[in-house]
Backbone as XML, in Angstrom:
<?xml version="1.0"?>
<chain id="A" units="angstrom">
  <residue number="1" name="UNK">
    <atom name="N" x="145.834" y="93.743" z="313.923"/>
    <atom name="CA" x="146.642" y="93.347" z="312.785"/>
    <atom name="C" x="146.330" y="91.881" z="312.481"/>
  </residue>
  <residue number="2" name="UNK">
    <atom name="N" x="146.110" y="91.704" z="311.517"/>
    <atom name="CA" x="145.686" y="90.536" z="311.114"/>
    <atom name="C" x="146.587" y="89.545" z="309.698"/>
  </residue>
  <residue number="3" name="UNK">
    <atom name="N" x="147.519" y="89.961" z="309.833"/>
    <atom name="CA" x="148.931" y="89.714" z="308.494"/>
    <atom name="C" x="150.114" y="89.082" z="309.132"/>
  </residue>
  <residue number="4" name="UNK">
    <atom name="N" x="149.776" y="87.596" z="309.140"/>
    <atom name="CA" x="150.741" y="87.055" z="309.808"/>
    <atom name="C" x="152.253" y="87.153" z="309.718"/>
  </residue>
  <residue number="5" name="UNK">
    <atom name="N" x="152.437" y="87.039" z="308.487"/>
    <atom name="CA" x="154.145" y="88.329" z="308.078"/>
    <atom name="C" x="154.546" y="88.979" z="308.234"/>
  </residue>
  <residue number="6" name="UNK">
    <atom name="N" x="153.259" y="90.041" z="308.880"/>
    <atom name="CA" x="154.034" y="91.396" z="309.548"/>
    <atom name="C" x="154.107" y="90.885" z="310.728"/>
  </residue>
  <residue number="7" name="UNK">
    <atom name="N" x="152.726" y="90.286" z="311.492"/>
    <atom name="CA" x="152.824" y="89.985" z="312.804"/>
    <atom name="C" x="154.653" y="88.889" z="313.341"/>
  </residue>
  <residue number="8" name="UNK">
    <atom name="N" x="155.316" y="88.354" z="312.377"/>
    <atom name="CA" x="155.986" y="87.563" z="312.201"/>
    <atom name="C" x="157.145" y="88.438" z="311.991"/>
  </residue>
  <residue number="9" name="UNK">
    <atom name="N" x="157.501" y="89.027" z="311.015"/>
    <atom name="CA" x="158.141" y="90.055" z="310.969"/>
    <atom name="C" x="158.727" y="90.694" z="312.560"/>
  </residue>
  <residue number="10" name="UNK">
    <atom name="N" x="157.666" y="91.342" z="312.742"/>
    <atom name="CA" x="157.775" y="92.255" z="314.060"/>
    <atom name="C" x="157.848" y="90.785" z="315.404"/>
  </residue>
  <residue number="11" name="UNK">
    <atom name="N" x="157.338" y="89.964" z="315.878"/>
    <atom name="CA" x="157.967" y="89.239" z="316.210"/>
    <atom name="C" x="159.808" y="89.015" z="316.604"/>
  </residue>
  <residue number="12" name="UNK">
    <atom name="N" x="160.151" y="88.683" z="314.900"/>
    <atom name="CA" x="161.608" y="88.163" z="314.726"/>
    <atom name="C" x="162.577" y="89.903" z="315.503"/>
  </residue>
  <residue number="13" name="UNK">
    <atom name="N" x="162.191" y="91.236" z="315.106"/>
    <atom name="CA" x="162.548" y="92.483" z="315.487"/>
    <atom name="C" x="162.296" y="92.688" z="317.022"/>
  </residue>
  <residue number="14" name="UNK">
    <atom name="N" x="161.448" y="92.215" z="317.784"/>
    <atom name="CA" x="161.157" y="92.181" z="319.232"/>
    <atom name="C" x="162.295" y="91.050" z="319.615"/>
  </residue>
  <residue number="15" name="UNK">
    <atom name="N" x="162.283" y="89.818" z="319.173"/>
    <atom name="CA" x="163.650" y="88.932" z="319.662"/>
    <atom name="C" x="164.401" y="89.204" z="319.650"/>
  </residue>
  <residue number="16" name="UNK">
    <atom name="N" x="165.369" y="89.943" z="318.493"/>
    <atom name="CA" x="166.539" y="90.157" z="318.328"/>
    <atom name="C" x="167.082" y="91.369" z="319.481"/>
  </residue>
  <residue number="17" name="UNK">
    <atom name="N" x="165.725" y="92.124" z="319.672"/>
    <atom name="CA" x="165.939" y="93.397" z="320.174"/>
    <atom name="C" x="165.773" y="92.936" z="322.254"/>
  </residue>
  <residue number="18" name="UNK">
    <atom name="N" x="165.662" y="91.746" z="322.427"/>
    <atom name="CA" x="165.205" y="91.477" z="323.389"/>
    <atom name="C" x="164.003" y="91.145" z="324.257"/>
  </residue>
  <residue number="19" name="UNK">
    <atom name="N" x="163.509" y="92.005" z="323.562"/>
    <atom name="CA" x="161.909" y="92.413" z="324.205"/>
    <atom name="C" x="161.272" y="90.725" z="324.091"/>
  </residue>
  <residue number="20" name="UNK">
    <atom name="N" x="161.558" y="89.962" z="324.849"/>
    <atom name="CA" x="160.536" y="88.903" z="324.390"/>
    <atom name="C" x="159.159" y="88.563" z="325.100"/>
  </residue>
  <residue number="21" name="UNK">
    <atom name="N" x="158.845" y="89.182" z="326.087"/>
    <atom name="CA" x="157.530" y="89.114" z="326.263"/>
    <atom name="C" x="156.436" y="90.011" z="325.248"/>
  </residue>
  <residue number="22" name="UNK">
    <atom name="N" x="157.350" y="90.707" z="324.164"/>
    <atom name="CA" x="156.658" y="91.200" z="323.350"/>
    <atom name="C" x="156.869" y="90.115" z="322.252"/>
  </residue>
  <residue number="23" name="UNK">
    <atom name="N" x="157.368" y="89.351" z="322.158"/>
    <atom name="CA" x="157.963" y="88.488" z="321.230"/>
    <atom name="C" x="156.814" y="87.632" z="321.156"/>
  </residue>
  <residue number="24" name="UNK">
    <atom name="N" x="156.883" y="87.157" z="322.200"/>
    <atom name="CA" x="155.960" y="85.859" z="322.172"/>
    <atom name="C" x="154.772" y="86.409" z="322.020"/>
  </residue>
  <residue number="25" name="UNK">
    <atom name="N" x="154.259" y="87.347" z="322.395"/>
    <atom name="CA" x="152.623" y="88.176" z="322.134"/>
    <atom name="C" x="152.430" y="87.610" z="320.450"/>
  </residue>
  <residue number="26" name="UNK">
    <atom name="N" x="153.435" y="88.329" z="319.406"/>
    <atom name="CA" x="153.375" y="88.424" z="318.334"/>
    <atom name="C" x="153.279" y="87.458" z="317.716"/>
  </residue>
  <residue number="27" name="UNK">
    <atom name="N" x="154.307" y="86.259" z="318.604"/>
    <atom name="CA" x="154.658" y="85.215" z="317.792"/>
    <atom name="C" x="153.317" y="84.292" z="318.366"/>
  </residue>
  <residue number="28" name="UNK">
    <atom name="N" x="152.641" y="84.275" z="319.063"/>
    <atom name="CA" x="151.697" y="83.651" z="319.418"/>
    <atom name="C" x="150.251" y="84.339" z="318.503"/>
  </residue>
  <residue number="29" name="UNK">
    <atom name="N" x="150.268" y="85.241" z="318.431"/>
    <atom name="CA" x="149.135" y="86.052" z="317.728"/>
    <atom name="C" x="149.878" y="85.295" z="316.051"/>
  </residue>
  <residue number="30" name="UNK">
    <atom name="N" x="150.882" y="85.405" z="315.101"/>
    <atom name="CA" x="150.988" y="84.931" z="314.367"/>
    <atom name="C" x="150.128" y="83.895" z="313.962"/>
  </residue>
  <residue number="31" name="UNK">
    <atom name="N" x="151.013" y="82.636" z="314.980"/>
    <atom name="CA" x="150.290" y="80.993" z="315.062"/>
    <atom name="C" x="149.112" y="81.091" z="314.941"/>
  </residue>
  <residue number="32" name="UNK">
    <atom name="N" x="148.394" y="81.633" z="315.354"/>
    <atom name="CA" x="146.952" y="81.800" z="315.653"/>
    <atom name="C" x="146.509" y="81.994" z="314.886"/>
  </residue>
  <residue number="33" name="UNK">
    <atom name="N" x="146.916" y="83.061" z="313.541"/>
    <atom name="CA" x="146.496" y="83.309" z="311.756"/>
    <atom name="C" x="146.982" y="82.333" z="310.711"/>
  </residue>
  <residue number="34" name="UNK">
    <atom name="N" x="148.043" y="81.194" z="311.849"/>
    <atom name="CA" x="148.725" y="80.126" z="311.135"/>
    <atom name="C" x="149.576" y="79.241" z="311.530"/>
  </residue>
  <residue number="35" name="UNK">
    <atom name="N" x="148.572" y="78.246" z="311.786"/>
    <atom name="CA" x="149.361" y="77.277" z="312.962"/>
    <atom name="C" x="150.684" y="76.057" z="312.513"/>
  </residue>
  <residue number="36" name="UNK">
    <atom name="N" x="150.574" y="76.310" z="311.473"/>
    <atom name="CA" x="151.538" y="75.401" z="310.796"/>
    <atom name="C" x="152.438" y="75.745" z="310.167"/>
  </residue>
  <residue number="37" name="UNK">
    <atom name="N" x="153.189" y="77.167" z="310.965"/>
    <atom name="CA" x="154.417" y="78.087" z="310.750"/>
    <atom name="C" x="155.380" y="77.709" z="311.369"/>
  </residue>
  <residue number="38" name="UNK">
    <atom name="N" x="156.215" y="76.703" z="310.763"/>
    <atom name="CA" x="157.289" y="75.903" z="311.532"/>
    <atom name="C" x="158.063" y="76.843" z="311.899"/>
  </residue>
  <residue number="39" name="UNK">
    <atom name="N" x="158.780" y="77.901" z="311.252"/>
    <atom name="CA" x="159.513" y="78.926" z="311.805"/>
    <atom name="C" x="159.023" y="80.160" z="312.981"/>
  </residue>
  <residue number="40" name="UNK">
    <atom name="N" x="157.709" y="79.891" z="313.121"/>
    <atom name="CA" x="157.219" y="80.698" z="314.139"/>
    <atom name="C" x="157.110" y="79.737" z="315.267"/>
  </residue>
  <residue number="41" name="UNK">
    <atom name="N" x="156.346" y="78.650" z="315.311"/>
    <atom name="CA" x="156.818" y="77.852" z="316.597"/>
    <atom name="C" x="158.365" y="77.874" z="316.863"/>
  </residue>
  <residue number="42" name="UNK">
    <atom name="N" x="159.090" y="77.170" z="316.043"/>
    <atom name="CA" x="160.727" y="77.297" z="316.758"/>
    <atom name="C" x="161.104" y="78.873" z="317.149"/>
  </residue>
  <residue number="43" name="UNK">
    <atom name="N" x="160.671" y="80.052" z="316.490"/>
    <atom name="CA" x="160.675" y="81.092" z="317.390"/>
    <atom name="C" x="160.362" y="81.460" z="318.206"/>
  </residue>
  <residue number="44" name="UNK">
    <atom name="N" x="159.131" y="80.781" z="318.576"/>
    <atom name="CA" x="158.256" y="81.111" z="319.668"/>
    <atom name="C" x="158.819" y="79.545" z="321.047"/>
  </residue>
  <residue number="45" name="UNK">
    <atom name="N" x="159.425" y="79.098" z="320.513"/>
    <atom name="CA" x="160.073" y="77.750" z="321.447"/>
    <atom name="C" x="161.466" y="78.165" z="322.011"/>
  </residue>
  <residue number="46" name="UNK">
    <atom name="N" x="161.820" y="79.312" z="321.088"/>
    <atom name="CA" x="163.222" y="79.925" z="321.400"/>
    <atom name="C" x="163.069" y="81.091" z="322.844"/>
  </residue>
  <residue number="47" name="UNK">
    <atom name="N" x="162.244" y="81.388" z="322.530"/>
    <atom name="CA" x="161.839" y="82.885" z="323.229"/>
    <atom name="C" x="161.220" y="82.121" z="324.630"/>
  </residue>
  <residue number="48" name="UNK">
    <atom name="N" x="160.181" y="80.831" z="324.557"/>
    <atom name="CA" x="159.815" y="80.437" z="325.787"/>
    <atom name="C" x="160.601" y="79.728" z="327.024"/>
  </residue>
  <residue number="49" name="UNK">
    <atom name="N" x="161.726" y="79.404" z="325.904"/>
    <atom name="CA" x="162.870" y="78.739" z="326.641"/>
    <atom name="C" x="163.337" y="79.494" z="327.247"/>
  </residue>
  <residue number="50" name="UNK">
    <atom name="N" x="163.786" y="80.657" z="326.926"/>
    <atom name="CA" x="165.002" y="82.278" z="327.376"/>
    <atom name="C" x="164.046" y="82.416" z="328.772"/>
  </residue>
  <residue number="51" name="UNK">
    <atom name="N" x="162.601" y="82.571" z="328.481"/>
    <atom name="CA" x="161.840" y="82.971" z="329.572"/>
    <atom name="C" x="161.226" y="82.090" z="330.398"/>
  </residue>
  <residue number="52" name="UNK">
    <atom name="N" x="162.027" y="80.963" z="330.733"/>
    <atom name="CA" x="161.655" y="80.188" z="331.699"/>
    <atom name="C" x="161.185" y="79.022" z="331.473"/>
  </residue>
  <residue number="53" name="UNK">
    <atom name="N" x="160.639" y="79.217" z="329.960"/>
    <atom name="CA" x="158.976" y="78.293" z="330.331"/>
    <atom name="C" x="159.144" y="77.037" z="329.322"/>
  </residue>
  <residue number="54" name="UNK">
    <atom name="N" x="160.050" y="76.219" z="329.867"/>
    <atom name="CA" x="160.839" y="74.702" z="329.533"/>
    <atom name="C" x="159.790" y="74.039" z="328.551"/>
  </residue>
  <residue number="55" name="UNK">
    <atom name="N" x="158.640" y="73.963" z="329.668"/>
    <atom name="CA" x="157.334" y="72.969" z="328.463"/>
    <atom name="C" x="157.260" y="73.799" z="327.412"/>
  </residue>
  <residue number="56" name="UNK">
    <atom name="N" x="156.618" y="74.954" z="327.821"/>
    <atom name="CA" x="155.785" y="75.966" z="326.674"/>
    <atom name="C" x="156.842" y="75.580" z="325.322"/>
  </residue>
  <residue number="57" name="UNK">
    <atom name="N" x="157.959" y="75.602" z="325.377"/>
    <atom name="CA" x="159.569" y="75.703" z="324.406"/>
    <atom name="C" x="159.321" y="74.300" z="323.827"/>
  </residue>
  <residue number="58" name="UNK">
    <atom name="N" x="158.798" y="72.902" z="324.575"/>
    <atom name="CA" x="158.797" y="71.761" z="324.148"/>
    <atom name="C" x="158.051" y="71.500" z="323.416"/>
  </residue>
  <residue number="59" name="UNK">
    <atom name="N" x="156.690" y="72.595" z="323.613"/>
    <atom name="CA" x="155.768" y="72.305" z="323.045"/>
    <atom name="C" x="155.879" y="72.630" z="321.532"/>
  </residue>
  <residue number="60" name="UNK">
    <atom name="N" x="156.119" y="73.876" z="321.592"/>
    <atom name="CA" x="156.244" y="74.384" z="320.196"/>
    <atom name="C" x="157.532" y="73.688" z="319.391"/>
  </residue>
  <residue number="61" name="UNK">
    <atom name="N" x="158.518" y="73.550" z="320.051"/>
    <atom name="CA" x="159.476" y="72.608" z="319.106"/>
    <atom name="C" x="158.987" y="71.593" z="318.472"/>
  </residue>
  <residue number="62" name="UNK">
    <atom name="N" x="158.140" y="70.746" z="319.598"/>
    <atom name="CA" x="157.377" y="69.763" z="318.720"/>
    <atom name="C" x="156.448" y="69.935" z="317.814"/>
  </residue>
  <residue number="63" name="UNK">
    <atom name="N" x="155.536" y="70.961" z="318.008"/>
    <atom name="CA" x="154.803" y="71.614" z="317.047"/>
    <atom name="C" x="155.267" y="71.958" z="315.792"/>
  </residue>
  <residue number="64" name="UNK">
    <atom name="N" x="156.454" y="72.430" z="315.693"/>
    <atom name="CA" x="157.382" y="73.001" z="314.159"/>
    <atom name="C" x="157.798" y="71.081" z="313.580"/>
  </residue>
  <residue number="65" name="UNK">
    <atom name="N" x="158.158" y="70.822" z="314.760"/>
    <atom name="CA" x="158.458" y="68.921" z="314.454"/>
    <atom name="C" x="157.416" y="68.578" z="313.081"/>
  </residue>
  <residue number="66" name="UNK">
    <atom name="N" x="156.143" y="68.440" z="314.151"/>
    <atom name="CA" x="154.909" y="67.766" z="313.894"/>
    <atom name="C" x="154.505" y="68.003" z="312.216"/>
  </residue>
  <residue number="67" name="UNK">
    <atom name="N" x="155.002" y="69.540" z="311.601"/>
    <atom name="CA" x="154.810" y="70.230" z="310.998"/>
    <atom name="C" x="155.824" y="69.618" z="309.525"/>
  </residue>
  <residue number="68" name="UNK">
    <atom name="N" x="157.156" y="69.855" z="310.194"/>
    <atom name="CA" x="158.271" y="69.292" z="309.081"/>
    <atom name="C" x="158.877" y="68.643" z="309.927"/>
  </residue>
  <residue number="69" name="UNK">
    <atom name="N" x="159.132" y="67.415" z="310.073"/>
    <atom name="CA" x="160.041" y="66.629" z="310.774"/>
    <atom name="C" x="161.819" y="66.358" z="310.546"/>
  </residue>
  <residue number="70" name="UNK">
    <atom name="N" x="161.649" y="67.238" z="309.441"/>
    <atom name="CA" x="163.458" y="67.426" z="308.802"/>
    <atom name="C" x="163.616" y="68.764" z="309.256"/>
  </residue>
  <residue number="71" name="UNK">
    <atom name="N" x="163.545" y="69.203" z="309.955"/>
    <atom name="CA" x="163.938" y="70.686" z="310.606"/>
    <atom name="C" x="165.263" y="70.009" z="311.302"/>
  </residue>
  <residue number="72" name="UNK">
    <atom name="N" x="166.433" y="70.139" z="311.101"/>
    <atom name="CA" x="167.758" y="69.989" z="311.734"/>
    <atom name="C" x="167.791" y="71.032" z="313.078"/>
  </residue>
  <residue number="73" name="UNK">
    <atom name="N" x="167.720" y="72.161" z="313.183"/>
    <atom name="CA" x="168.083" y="72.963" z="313.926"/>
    <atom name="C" x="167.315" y="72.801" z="314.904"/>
  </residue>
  <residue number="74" name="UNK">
    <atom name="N" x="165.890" y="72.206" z="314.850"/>
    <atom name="CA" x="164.484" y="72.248" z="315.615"/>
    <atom name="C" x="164.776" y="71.104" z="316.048"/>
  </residue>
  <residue number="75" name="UNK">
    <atom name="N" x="165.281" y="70.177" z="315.630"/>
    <atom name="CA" x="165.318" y="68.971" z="316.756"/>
    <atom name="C" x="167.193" y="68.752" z="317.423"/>
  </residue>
  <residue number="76" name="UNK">
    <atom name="N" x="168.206" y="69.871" z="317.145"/>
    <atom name="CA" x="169.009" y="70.181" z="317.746"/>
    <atom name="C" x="168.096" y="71.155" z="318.649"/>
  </residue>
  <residue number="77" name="UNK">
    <atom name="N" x="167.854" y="72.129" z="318.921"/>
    <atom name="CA" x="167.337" y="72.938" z="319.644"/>
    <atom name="C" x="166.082" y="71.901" z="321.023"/>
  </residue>
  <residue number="78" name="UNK">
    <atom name="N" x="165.813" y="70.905" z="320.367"/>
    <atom name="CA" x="164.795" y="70.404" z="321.526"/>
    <atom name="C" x="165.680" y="69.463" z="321.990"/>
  </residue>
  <residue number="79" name="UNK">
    <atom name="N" x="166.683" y="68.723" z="321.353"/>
    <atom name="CA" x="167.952" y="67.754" z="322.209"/>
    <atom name="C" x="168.295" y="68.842" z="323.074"/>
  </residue>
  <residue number="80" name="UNK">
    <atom name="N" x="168.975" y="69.987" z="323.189"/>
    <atom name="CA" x="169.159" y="70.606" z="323.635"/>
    <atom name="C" x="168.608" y="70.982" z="324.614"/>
  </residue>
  <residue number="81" name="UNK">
    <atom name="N" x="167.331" y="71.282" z="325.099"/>
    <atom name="CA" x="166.331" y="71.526" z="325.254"/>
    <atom name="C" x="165.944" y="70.260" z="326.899"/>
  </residue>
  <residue number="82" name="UNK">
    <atom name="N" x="166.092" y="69.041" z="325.979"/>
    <atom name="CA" x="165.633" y="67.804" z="326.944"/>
    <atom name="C" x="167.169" y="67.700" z="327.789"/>
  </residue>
  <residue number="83" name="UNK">
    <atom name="N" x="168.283" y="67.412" z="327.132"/>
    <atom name="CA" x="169.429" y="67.705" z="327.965"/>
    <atom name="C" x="169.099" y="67.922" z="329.608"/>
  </residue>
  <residue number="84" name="UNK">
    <atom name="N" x="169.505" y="69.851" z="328.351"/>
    <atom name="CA" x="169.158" y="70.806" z="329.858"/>
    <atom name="C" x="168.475" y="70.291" z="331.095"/>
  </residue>
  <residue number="85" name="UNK">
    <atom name="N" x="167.075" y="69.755" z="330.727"/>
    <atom name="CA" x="166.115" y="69.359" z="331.539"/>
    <atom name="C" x="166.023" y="67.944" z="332.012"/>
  </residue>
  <residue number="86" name="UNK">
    <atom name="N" x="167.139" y="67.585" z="331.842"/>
    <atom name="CA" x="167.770" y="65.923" z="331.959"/>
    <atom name="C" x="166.191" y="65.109" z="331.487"/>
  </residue>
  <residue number="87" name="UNK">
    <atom name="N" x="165.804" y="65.281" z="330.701"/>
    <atom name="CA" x="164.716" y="64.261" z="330.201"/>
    <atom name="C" x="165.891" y="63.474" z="329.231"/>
  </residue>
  <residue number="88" name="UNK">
    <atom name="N" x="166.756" y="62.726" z="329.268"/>
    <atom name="CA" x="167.600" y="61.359" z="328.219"/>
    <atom name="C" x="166.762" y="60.956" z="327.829"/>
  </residue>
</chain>
């Protein structure tokens, strides 16, 4: 599949539904047809967080950052984020 909307699509339907190691497949295959999908990094920063993976989550937050730097929710979500992980 090569349609980052669907791949994106189905993504957002694997999160909601739980499945996120299918999540991130999608949402990573997305990025990859389009790396400057601020709403797919913060999805894909959402899903890496749930599953452990603190950096992987930092990374992409900053990535959606890097992208639009007025994302409110994306830099609540990485305060959040550094908190947790006592990085002040």
């Amino acid at each position: 599949m090569s349609d980052p909307e669907q791949l994106k699509g189905e993504s957002d339907i694997a999160f909601r539904a739980g499945k996120l190691a299918e999540a991130r497949e999608l949402y990573e295959a997305a990025l990859s047809l389009r790396s400057d999908w601020v709403a797919a990094h913060n999805n894909l920063a959402m899903v890496l967080w749930q599953l452990g993976d603190k950096g992987g989550a930092e990374s992409h937050f900053c990535s959606a950052l890097a992208v639009d730097s007025d994302q409110i929710g994306t830099l609540s979500d990485l305060g959040a984020l550094l908190v947790e992980q006592e990085h002040l």
